[in-house]
KEKOLVO-361346 format. One line per 5 residues: number of its first residue (from 1); for each residue x, y negated, z negated of C-alpha. Coordinates in steps of 0.05 Angstrom, whole numbers. Each point is the difference from the previous one (the first is absolute). Layout:
NUM = X,Y,Z; ...
//
This chain:
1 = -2805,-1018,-182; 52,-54,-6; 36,-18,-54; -20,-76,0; -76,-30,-9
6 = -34,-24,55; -57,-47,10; -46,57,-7; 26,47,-46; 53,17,-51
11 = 62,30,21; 46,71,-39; 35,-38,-46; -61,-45,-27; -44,58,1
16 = 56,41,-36; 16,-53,-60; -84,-12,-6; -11,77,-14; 60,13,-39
21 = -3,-66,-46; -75,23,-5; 13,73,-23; 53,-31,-52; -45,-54,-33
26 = -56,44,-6; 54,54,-31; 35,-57,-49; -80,-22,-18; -10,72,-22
31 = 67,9,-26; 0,-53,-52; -81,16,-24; 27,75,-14; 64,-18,-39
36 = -54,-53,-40; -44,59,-23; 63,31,-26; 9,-57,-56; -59,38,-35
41 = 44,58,-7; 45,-28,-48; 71,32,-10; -20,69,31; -13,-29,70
46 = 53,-54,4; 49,34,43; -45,8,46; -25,-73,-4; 70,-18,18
51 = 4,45,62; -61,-29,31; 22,-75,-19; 65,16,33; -34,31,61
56 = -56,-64,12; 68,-45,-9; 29,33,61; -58,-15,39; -10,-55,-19
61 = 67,-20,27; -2,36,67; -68,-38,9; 37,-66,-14; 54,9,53
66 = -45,32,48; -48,-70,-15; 53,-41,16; 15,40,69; -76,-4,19
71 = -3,-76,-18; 65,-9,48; -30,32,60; -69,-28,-14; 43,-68,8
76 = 40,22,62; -65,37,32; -63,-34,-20; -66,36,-13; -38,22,63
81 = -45,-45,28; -72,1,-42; -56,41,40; -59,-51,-15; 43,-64,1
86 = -66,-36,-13; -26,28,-62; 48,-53,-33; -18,16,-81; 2,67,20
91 = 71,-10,23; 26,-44,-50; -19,43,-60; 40,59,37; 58,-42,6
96 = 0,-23,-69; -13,70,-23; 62,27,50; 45,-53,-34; -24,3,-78
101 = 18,81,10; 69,-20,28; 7,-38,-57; -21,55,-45; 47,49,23
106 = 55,-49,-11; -17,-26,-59; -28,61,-50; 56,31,18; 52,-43,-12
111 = -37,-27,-70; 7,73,-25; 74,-2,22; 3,-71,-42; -33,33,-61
116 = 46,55,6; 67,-43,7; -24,-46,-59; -21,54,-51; 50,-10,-60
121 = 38,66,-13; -26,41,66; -56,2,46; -34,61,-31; 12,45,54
126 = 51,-2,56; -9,-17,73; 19,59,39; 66,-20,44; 64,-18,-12
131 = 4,-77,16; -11,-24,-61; -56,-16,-52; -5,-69,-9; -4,-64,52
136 = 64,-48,-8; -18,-60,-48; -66,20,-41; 17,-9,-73; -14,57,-35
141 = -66,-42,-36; -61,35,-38; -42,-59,12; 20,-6,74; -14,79,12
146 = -71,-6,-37; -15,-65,49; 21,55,58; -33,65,-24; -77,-59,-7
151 = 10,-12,75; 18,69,16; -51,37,-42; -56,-51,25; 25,-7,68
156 = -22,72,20; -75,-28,-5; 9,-53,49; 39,58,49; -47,43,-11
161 = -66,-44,14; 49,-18,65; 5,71,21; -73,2,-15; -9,-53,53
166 = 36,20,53; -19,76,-5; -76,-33,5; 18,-40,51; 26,54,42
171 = -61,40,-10; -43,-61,20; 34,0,66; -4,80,15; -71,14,-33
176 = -38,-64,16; 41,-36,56; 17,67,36; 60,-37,29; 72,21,6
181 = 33,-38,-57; 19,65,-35; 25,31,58; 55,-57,5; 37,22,-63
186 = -24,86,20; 42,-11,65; -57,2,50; 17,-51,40; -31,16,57
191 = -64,-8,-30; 10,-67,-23; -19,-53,52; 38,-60,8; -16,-59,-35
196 = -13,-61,19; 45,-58,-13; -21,-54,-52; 31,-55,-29; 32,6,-65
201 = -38,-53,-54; 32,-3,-60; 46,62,5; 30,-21,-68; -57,-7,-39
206 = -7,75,-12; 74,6,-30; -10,-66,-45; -64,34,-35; 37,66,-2
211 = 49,-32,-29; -49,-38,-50; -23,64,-25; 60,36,-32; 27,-76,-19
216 = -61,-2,-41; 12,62,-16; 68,-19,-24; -22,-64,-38; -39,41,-42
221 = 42,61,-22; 52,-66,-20; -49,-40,-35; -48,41,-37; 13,9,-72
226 = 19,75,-14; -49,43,-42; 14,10,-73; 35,71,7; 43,-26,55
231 = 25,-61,-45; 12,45,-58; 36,56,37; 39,-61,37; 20,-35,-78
236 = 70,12,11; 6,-43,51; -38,-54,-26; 11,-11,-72; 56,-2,-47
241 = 6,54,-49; -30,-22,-60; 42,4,-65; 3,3,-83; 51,-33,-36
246 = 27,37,-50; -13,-4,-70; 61,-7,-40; 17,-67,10; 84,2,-21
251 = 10,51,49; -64,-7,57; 7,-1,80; -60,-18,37; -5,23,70
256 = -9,-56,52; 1,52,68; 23,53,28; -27,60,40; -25,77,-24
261 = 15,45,54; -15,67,31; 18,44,52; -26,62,11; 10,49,66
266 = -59,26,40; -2,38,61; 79,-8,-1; -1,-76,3; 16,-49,-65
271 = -62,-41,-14; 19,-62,-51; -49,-39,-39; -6,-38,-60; -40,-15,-64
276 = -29,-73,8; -22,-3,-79; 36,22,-56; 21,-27,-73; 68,8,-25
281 = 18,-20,-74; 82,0,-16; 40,-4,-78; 76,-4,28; 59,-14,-53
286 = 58,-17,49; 49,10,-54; -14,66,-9; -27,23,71; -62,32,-28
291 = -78,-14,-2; -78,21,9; -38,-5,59; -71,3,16; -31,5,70
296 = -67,9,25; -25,11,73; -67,-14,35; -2,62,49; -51,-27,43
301 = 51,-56,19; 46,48,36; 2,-11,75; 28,54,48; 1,-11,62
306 = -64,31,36; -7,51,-59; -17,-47,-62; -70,16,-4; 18,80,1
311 = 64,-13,-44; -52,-27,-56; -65,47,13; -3,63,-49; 43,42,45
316 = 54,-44,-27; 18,-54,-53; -71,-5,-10; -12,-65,-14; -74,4,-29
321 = 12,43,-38; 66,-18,-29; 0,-83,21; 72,-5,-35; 77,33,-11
326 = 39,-21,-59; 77,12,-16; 26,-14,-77; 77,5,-12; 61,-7,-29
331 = 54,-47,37; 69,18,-13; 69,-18,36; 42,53,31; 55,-29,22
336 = 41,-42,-47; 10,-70,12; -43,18,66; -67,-12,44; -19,74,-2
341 = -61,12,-47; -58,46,-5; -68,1,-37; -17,66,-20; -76,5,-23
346 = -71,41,17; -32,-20,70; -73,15,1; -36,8,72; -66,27,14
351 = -15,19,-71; 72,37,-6; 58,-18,-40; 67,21,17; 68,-22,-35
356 = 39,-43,55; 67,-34,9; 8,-62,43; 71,-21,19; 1,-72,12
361 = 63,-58,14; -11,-64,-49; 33,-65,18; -3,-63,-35; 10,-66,27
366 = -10,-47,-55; -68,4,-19; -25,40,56; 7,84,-7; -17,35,62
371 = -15,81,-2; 8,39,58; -14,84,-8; -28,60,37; -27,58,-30
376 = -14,68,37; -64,28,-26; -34,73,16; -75,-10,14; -15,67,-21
381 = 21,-11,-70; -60,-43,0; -51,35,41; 2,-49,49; -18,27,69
386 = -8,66,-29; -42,36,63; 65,-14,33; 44,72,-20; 53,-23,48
391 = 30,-54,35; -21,-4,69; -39,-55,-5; 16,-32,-62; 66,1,-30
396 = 9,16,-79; 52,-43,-11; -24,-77,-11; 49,-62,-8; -15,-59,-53
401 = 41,-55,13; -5,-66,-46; 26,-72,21; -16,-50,-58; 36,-65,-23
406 = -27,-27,-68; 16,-56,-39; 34,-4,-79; -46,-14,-59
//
């Protein structure tokens, strides 16, 4: 069999990237269904929710470069000449099918890998190879990775109803037609007849409604509003953290902005996130470098990367159960003279409180105090995560980091 198509069949290499690209879409399909079911789980099945992820990833991106190969020799070669060049619907819904699964292959694909690159903090589970995680220039953007993950989760249907197609199609033609169409891509060759020529009408029309499909397709996943859990695990990126002025009035900062972080490790890989609504209510005396704080966190605001649904559920910080955190302190100066300062209080999280220290720098620039701290927390002392007895998948250690500027009186 030679290694280029011919007018009547397909040659090694096409027949080669068609089987393979087949076997590996059907795989990633299955794949990415399996490591779904695992969400049910909760903590106890998360590891292995993160294997499977990482394994329909790697698929995923052998099917894109193998796509890319097919679509160049489809280019270079051209399809074999159609057995029944007059059955002209017949042959243009084949053609469009052909090129909408081209485009599939390409473009699933490489949407997961978009996803994956614009996740804030970490794509949730690795790809498996060492040339990197992310594509150059997407901005790591929760926003832009939930437009990405709508085309990609939704996209699947339209491949799928394609594969349903074609796989039809080909059973039309060995069942009902009893012809050699099959046999093209099988390798028999010699049982396919030659075919006569025919002019090519409207060779591009295929492609262009192809092409219409996944663009519409695309319009959608960019346009549609997001459902109400997406916009709500997504509120960091959206909104400003909401504030309280303080109180005393001789002595009050109010917080204009600033960021709540968090970092945690899973599977060996830092994961950052944030908190997109909290309160924060500050009594500073600058003279003598001491004061109360008050803060207050809406947990279901956190967003962390792939994982913010799971990092709220009951397995974790719980957010139903226990909707807010709250820290109450002391503020005191420990350097002389100096930036260095630390508010030493209870932090409460998921029903627990703990006595905590945050080390933070304060500068002030006229009227305008910015805080900058991190605090190293241990999630068991909470009983946060607690099915987790080691830390192979999640790491004990967790990492608050504050960024605020405020305003005097």
């Amino acid at each position: 069999m030679p290694a280029a198509n011919t007018s009547r069949a397909y040659g090694s290499v096409h027949r080669f990237l068609h089987w393979t690209i087949a076997v590996l879409i059907l795989s990633a399909i299955a794949l990415g269904l399996y490591a779904e079911s695992f969400r049910a789980g909760g903590a106890q099945t998360l590891a292995r929710m993160v294997e499977v992820f990482s394994i329909h990833k790697t698929v995923g991106i052998t099917v894109l470069f193998l796509a890319l190969a097919r679509i160049v020799w489809v280019l270079v070669q051209g399809h074999p000449r159609p057995l029944h060049p007059e059955r002209r619907l017949e042959n243009f819904v084949a053609s469009t099918v052909h090129w909408a699964l081209y485009g599939g292959m390409v473009l699933m694909p490489l949407a997961g890998w978009l996803l994956h690159s614009a996740a804030p903090g970490g794509g949730f589970a690795d790809i498996l190879w060492p040339f990197g995680q992310r594509l150059p220039g997407v901005p790591q953007d929760a926003e832009l990775s939930e437009r990405f993950t709508a085309f990609h989760v939704n996209g699947w249907w339209l491949l799928a109803g394609l594969i349903a197609l074609h796989i039809g199609g080909a059973l039309k033609h060995t069942i009902i037609d009893r012809d050699a169409t099959l046999a093209r891509m099988a390798g028999n060759a010699a049982l396919v007849p030659e075919p006569p020529r025919h002019p090519h009408r409207h060779r591009w029309l295929p492609p262009l409604v192809a092409l219409a499909l996944w663009g519409g397709l695309a319009t959608w996943a960019a346009t549609t509003e997001r459902a109400p859990e997406a916009i709500l695990e997504q509120a960091s990126q959206q909104a400003p953290a909401s504030v309280a002025p303080a109180e005393t009035a001789a002595s009050a900062w109010t917080v204009q902005s600033g960021t709540l972080g968090l970092s945690v490790t899973q599977a060996g890989v830092p994961v950052e996130g944030q908190f997109g609504t909290w309160t924060a209510t500050i009594a500073y005396d600058e003279a003598t470098g001491t004061g109360e704080v008050m803060a207050e966190v809406n947990i279901a605001s956190l967003t962390l990367g792939a994982v913010s649904g799971m990092a709220t559920g009951p397995d974790f910080l719980n957010a139903q159960a226990f909707p807010a955190a709250r820290f109450e302190g002391q503020i005191a100066r420990t350097t002389e003279g100096g930036t260095a300062h630390q508010a030493t209080g209870t932090l409460t999280i998921a029903g627990q409180a703990q006595p905590a220290t945050l080390p933070f720098d304060l500068t002030i620039e006229g009227d305008q105090p910015t805080a900058k701290g991190t605090l190293t927390l241990d999630r068991r002392d909470f009983g946060v995560g607690a099915t987790y007895a080691d830390e192979s998948t999640v790491a004990f250690p967790v990492v608050v980091t504050i960024d605020l500027m405020a305003t005097r009186g």
